[in-house]
N, C-alpha and C positions, 0 to 999 in steps of 0.2 A: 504494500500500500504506500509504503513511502517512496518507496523505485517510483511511483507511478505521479504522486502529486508532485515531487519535484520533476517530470518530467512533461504532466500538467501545467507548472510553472514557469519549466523555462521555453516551453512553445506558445503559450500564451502570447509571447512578446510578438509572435510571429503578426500577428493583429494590429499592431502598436502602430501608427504611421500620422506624417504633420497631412495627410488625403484627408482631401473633406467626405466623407462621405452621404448619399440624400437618404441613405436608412443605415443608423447604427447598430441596428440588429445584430451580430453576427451569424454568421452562417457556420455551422460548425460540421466540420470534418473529421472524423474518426477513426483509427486506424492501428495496428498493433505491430509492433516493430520488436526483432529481435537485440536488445541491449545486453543479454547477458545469455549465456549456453553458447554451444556450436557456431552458430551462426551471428553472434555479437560481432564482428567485423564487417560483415555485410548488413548484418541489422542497423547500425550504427551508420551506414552509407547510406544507403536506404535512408532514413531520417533527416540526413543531411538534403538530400535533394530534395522531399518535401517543406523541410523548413524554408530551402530555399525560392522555389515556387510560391509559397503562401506569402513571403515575404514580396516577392516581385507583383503579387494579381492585388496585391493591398496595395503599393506604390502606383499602381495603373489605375486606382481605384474599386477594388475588388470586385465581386462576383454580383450582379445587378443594382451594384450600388451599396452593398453593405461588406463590411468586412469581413475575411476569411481567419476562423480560428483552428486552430488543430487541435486535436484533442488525441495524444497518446497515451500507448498501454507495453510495458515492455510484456512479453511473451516468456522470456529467459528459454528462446528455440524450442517451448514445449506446445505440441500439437493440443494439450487437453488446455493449457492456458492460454493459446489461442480461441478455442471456442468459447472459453470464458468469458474471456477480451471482447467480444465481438458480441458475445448479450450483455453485457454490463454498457458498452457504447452506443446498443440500438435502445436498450430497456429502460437505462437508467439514466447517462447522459442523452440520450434523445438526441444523437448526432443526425443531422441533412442527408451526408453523403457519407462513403464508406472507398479510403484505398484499402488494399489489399498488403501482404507483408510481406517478406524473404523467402523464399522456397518454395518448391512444388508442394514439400510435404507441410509446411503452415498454408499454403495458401489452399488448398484441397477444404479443411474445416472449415474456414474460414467462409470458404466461397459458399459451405452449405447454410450456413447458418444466414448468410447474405440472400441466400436462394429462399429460405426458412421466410424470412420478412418481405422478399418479393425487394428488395434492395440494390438498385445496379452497385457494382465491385470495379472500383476502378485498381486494375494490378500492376504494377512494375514489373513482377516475375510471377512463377507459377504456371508455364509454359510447356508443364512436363505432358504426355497423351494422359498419364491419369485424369490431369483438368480436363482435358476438354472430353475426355469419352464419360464423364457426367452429364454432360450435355445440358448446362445449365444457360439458360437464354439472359442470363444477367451477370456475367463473369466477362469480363475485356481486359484481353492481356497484352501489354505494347510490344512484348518479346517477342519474336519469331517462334513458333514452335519449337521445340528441342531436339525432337526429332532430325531435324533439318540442320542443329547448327554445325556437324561437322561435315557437313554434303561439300562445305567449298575443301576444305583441308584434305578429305579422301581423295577428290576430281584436281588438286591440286597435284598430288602424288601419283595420280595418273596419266598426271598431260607433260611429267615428264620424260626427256627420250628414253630408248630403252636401254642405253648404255648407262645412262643416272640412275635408272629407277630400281628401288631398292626391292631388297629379294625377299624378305621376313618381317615379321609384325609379333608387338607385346601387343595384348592389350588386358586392362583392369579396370572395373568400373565398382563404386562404392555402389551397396544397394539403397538406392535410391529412384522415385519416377523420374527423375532430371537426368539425371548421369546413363544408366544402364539403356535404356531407347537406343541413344545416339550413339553410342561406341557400338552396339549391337550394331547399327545400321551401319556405321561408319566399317568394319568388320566386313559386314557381306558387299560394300563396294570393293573392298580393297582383298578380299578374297574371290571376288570374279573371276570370269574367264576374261575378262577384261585389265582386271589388276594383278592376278597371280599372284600373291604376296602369299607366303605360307606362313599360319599362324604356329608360331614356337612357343608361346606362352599367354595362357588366357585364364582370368581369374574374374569371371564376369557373373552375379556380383562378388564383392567381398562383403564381409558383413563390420558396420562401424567401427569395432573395436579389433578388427583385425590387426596385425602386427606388421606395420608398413615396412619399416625396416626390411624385415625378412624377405617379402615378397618381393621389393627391392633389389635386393642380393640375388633373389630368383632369376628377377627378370634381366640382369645386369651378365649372369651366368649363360641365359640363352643367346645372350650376343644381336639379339634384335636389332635390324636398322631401321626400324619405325616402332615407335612407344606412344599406343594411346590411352592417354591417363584418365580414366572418367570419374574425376575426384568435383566434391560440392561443396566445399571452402577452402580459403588459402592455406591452413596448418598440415593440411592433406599434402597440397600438391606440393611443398616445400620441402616434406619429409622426402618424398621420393626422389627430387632433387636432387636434394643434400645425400641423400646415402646413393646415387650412382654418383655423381660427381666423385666422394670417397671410395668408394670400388674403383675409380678410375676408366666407369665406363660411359662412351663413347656414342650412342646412337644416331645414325644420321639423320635424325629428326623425331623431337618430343611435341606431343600438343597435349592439353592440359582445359579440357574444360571448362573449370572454374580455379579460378588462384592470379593467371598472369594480369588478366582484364583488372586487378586491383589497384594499380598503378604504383605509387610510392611504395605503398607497403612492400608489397611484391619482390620489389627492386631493389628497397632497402633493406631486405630479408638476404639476397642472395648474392647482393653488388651486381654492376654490371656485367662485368663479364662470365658471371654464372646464368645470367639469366637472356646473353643473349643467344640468340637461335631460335629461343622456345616460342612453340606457336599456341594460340588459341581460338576459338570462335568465338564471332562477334557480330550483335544484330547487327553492324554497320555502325552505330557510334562510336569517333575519336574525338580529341579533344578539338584540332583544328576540322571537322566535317563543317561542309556548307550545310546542315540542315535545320531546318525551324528554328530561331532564336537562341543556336548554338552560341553564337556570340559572348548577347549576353547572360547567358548563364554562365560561359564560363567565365567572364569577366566577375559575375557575382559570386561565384565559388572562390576566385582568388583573393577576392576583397573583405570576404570573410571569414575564410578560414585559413587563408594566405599559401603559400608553398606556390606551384607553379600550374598550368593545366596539365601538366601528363601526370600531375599527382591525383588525380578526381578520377575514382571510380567509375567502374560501368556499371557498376549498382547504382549512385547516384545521380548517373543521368538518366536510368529507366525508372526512379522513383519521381525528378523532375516531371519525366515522361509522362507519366498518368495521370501529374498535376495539369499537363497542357491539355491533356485528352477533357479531362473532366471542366477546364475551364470553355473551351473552346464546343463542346455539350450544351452547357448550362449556359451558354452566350446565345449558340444557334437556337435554342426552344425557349430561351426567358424563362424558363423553368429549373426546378428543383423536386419537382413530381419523379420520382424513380421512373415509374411506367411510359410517362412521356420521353424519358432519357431514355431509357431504353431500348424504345422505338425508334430515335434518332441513331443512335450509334449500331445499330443493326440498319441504317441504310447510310449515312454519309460516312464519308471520306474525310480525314482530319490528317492533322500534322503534328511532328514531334521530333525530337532530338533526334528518336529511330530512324526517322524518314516516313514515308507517310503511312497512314493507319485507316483498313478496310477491314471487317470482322464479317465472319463466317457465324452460322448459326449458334455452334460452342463458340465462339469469343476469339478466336483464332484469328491471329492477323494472318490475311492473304497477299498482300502486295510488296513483302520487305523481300530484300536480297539477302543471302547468307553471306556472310565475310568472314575471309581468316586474316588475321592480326599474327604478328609477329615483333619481339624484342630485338630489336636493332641500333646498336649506340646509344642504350639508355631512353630509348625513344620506342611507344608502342602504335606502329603503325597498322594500316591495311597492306596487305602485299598479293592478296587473290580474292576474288578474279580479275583479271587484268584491267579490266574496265574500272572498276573501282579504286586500284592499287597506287599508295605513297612512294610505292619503292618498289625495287624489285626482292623475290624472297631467298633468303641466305638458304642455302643446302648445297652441300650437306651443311649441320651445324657445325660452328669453329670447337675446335680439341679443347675441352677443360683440360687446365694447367695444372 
């Protein structure tokens, strides 16, 4: 309870602005964020981008005129205190609107209980098929499906010659609905007749508490020149990291799910030159992208919580994300009626950090491109598909020292 009222208190400010507004009502926004467990790094990012957002739609003069407040709930990563969170928001604080939290596996409860009150769920993540094979007509997620995110990084490894292209494949996926899909799928591209890759090591899922290290050591022993890590927060993918780089082993190419898209963290976990090579997928947001209001957001990310853009998260721009979605809703209908939003965003077309945003009957965005990102001089770029790409993509990856 007190995790919760100082965290009632210090987003209140979010509110605070010299905007006149022509109703002071606020309009209050509810939402449960992971600050403590597992997923406390990206809970905490998360957070970040909506404070930032509510901050920005109050300096524009907020949401038809009144101000936008937030109203958080830490979670501490746990699925039962999530759906807690989420009737104590609708029941008790009588919140407007509803984002959604961290993870496939919090946003899954979350979405039902949202579903329970007939409440659109504006999501940042939560992307995994679990979501959407609910089939809930009130969940809108701005991520890309999950399924899809390693489609560029497979097709990547395929399009190159056959003199380059590598001969074997690790793969590991934490059990999870985010992770396990997409290495799966990722897996039967790159084990086609078309990719040939034979797989020499596959531990799909492993279960949380498994012993990273080890499997590590396993995977570093089968000499793999392709490692797909299907891990669901930074301490995962770091571990695996750190213990090949110590084995002293070498693979021509790691991609990593979830961990590199963190940015600072990331980087300052492993220094540069550990971390460059590593690839990840990414709905398409970088920090320099031309898309919707990229600019300034990340001018307001550095302004208040200072360091640089390639330190801001791609969790915090998919939490900003759902701030745009739901502003730019509640703009187009003059409305705050769930039912009437609802109906809106099951037919227009919106825009967002992601690039732009069409939803499918489950909440499924249709229109985004899958992108892989890669660490290159300290810098997390695009490098496929071509069209897209900052740079060109390093492989094989340079020899840890």
């Amino acid at each position: 309870m007190l995790v919760a009222l100082m965290l009632l208190a210090s987003l209140s400010a979010c509110s605070q602005s010299t905007t006149t507004f022509t109703d002071q009502t606020p309009i209050k926004i509810g939402y449960s964020t992971s600050l403590t467990g597992q997923f406390a790094n990206d809970g905490k990012a998360l957070q970040q981008g909506l404070v930032l957002w509510a901050e920005g739609v109050n300096q524009r003069g907020g949401l038809l005129g009144r101000p936008v407040t937030l109203v958080g709930l830490d979670d501490g990563s746990d699925p039962k205190r999530v759906t807690a969170n989420y009737q104590t928001l609708i029941d008790k604080d009588h919140v407007d609107l509803l984002f959604g939290p961290y993870s496939s596996l919090l946003t899954k409860p979350a979405a039902s209980v949202a579903h329970q009150h007939h409440a659109a769920m504006f999501a940042p993540t939560g992307n995994a098929p679990s979501i959407f094979n609910l089939h809930f007509d009130n969940i809108f997620v701005v991520t890309l499906p999950s399924k899809q995110n390693l489609q560029a990084f497979s097709y990547y490894i395929l399009s190159l010659p056959q003199s380059m292209r590598p001969q074997t494949a690790a793969y590991v996926s934490v059990s999870s609905p985010f992770t396990t899909p997409q290495v799966s799928a990722s897996a039967s591209i790159l084990e086609s007749p078309e990719g040939t890759l034979k797989t020499v090591y596959s531990k799909v899922p492993y279960e949380t508490n498994a012993n990273i290290p080890q499997m590590a050591k396993q995977i570093a022993q089968s000499k793999a020149d392709v490692v797909v890590l299907g891990t669901s927060g930074l301490e995962d993918c770091l571990s695996f990291i750190k213990e090949f780089k110590a084995e002293h082993y070498n693979p021509k190419a790691i991609v990593s799910t979830s961990g590199p898209e963190e940015g600072s963290q990331f980087l300052n976990a492993l220094g540069a030159s550990t971390a460059e090579g590593v690839f990840a997928p990414n709905s398409g947001w970088y920090a320099h992208a031309a898309t919707y209001q990229n600019t300034q957001f990340v001018q307001a990310y550095v302004a208040k919580y200072g360091g640089s853009p390639e330190d801001i998260s791609t969790t915090t721009s998919e939490a900003y994300s759902a701030g745009q979605l739901l502003e730019q809703a509640v703009t187009q209908t003059h409305s705050l009626d769930n039912a009437t939003l609802i109906k809106a965003l099951h037919t227009n077309v919106f825009n967002s950090l992601q690039g732009p945003l069409r939803f499918d009957p489950d909440g499924g965005n249709t229109i985004g491109i899958p992108t892989l990102f890669q660490w290159l001089q300290g810098q997390f770029v695009p490098v496929y598909p071509f069209t897209n790409a900052q740079a060109n993509p390093e492989y094989p990856k340079s020899t840890w020292s």
